[in-house]
Structure formats: C-alpha cells, structure tokens
N, C-alpha and C positions, 0 to 999 in steps of 0.2 A: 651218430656214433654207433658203432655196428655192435660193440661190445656191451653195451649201457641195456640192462633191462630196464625200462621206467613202469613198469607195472606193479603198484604197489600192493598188498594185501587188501580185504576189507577196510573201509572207513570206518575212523574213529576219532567222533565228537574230542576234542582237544580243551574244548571250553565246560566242557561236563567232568574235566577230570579233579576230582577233590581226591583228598588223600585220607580216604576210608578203606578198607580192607575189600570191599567187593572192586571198587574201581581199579585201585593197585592190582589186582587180579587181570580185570578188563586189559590196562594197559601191559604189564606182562606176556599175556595173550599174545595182544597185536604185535609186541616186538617179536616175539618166539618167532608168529607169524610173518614179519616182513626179514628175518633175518635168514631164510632159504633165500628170499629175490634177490636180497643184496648177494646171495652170494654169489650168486649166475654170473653178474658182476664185477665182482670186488673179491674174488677167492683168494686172490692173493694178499689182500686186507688180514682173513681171516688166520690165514696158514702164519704171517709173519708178525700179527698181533695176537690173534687169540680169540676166541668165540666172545668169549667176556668183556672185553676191547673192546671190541662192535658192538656188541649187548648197551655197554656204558655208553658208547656214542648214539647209538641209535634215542636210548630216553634220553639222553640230552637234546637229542634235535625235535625232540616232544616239545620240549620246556620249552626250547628256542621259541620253535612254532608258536605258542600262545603269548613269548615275550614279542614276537612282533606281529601278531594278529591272522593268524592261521587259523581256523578253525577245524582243520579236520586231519585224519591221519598221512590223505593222498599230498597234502602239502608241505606234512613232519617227512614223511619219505623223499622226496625230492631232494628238503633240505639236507638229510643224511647223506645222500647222494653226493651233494657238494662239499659235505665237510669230510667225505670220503676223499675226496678229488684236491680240496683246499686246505683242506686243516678244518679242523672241530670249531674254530673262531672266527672263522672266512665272514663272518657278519660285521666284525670289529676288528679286521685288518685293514690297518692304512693303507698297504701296499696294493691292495685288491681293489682298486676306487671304482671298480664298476657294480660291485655286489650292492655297495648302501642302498644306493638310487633306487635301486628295482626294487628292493627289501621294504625301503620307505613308501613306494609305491602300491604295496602289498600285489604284484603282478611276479608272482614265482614262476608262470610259465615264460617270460622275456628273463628272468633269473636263470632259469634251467640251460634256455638255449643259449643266452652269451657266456654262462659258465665252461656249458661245452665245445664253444669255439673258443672261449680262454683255454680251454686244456690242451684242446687238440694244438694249440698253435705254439703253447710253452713246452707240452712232450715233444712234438714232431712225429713226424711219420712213427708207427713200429716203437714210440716213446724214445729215439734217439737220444735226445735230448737231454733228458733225465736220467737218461741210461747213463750217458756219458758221465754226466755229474757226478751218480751213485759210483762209478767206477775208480773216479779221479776220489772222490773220499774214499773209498775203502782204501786206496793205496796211499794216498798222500798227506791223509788229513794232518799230521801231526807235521809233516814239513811245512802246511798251507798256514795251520796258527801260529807257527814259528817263523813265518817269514819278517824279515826285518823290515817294518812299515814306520817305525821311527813317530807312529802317533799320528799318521797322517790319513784323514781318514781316506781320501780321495785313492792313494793307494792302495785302501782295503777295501772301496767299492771298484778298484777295477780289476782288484780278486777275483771279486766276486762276480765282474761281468766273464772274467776266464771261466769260470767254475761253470756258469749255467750262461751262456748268452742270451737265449730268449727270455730269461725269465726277469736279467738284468735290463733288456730292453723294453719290458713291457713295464717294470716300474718308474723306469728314465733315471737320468744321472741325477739331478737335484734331489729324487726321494731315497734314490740309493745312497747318496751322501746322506743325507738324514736316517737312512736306517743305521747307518753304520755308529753315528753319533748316539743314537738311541740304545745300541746292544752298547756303547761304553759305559751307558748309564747303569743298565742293566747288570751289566759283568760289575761294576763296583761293587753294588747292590747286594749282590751271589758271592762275594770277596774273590772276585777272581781279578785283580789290578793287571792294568797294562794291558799290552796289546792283544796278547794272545787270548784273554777269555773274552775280548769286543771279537775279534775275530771270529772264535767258534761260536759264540752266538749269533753273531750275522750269519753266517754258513747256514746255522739251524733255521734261522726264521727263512730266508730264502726258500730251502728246502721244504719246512715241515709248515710254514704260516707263522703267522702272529700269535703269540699266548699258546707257543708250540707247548710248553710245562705247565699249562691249563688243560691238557688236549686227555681223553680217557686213551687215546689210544699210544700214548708217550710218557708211559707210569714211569717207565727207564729212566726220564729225568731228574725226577727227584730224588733218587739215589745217589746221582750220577754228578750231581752239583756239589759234592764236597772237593772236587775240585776239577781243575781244566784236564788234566791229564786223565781224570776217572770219565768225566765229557766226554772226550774225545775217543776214548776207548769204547763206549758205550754207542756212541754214532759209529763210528766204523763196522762196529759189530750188526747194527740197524742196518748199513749200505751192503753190508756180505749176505745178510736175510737176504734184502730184495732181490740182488745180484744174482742168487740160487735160484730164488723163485722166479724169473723172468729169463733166466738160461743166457745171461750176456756175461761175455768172456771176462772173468775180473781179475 
C-alpha cells in the first residue's frame, strides 16, 4: 500500500510502562514521536479529528498492545495503524473475524498485511467504495433511517448492503442480519425505540467499527446520543469532513 508509512518511531519497552511521572513522560515522548509518521499516512485522520484524537488513539493502542502481549512500541504502532484503518476496537469487532486469529496468535506482522488487503479490497481502487458511501450519507442519511422497514431486519441489512457493498459482502448476510439485530438492541439501550435508531446505528458500526462510541476519535457521539435526529446530524456532518478532505464530488 503505497500510501501506508509503517516506519514507526524508536522502540518502547511497553511491559516497563508503570504509571510514575518519569515513564508517563517516556511514553508522551514516544507518542509526540510517532504522531509526525502517522501523519505521512493518515493526514486526513488528523485534519477531520484533531491532533488530540490521534494523541488519544495512539496511547490506547499502547494499552492495547500490552492487553494482548506486545512488548514493544514497533507493535503499538502498527496496531494504531489499524485502528486508524478499522476503528479504535478492530480487536473486539465481531464483524472483523480475521483480526482475532492473528491477535491471539500474537503474529502482528500476518495482522498488518491482511488488514491491508481487508482495506484495500473494502475501499477499492482510489477508495471508491467508501467514497460512495460517505457521499450517499451526507445526502441521504435521514431519508435512509426513515425508510419504512416495518422491523424487518433483513430489509435493513440490505440497506445496508446498498450503502457499502463490499463491506456488506465481506461480513456475509447471516452476520449482517445479526448486526442489525444487535444495533436494536443497542438503540433501545440509547432510548432511541424503533427502527430508525437500529438503523443509524447499523449505518454507524458498518462505517466507523464496533464500539464506534468507545472510539477517542468519535467524541461526537456522545453528545450526539440524546437522540436519533442529533445522530444523524452529527454523521452527516462526520461524511461532509471526509468528503472535503478527500475532494469527492458530495
């Protein structure tokens, strides 16, 4: 992937970090330090979240790294990498069944490279793919959670295969219907009853990953959950960033 810098900063002992005032400093550093590489990268991460955004994703892929036995900083970078590319939770997304395996493996370099043939083949060429998506939300999203699906999920996971095709294809129809069942759950949860907030949250997790309202770099959400309509306005707003920054016609 021609784009991907994978050159991380200096290495940094991940199993030496305690939470004393010198180390906090060490690890500081290192992020300071690996957040120029990402950005060669991921610029448009930084421009449509925020330097702080990535700052917070970046130590969390620290913490990652030692929750599943990383020992060093060249394999917290990597992982940033991915949660740049999948979402911040890409480890503990159902939808993602290729990540565990390797994860539990502790084999980040066979991580890295099927993440990157996952990307490449869910963006497509030039990111068409996503483009499209991002463009079909900024326009339509409040017709797409209003659509009359009468509770059915199966007609809200082939929304959803409209919305992103590849992305619906790589999850398959059986987990797609279970995703959709699970954002009902969720939207209850959030009090957002009925179809329309199963909807936008399926939309969301397709898009943004699983435990997208865990993510540092989707603070927007929890503002944005008093209700479906503040949701919705708050993604659309998310799809006209990226739209600007990647110069496709919205």
């Amino acid at each position: 992937m021609a784009w991907l810098n994978p050159s991380p900063p200096p290495l940094l002992p991940i199993r030496e970090a305690q939470l004393d005032a010198f180390t906090e400093a060490a690890i500081d550093g290192w992020i300071t330090g690996a957040l120029p590489v990402l950005r060669e990268s991921f610029a448009n991460h930084f421009t449509v979240y925020g330097d702080e955004a990535v700052r917070a994703l970046v130590r969390l892929a620290l913490r990652k790294g030692e929750a599943h036995g990383f020992v060093d900083g060249r394999e917290a970078y990597q992982l940033a990498v991915l949660m740049l590319m999948f979402g911040s939770h890409f480890d503990r997304d159902p939808w993602l069944p290729w990540a565990r395996p390797l994860l539990d493996a502790h084999s980040i370099a066979a991580l890295v490279e099927c993440g990157i043939d996952e990307f490449e083949a869910l963006a497509g060429e030039d990111r068409r793919h996503v483009n499209r998506a991002l463009v079909v939300i900024a326009r339509e999203l409040p017709q797409l959670v209003a659509r009359p699906v009468a509770s059915d999920v199966d007609a809200i996971a082939e929304l959803l295969g409209e919305l992103w095709p590849t992305r619906a294809a790589a999850i398959g129809e059986r987990e797609l219907v279970r995703l959709v069942e699970c954002s009902y759950v969720t939207a209850r949860a959030w009090g957002w009853p009925g179809d329309r907030g199963a909807i936008a949250h399926a939309i969301a997790v397709v898009m943004l990953g699983a435990g997208f309202d865990e993510d540092p770099l989707h603070a927007w959400v929890s503002p944005a959950r008093g209700s479906v309509g503040a949701f919705v306005d708050a993604a659309q707003n998310l799809a006209r960033k990226w739209i600007a920054r990647t110069h496709v016609p919205g």
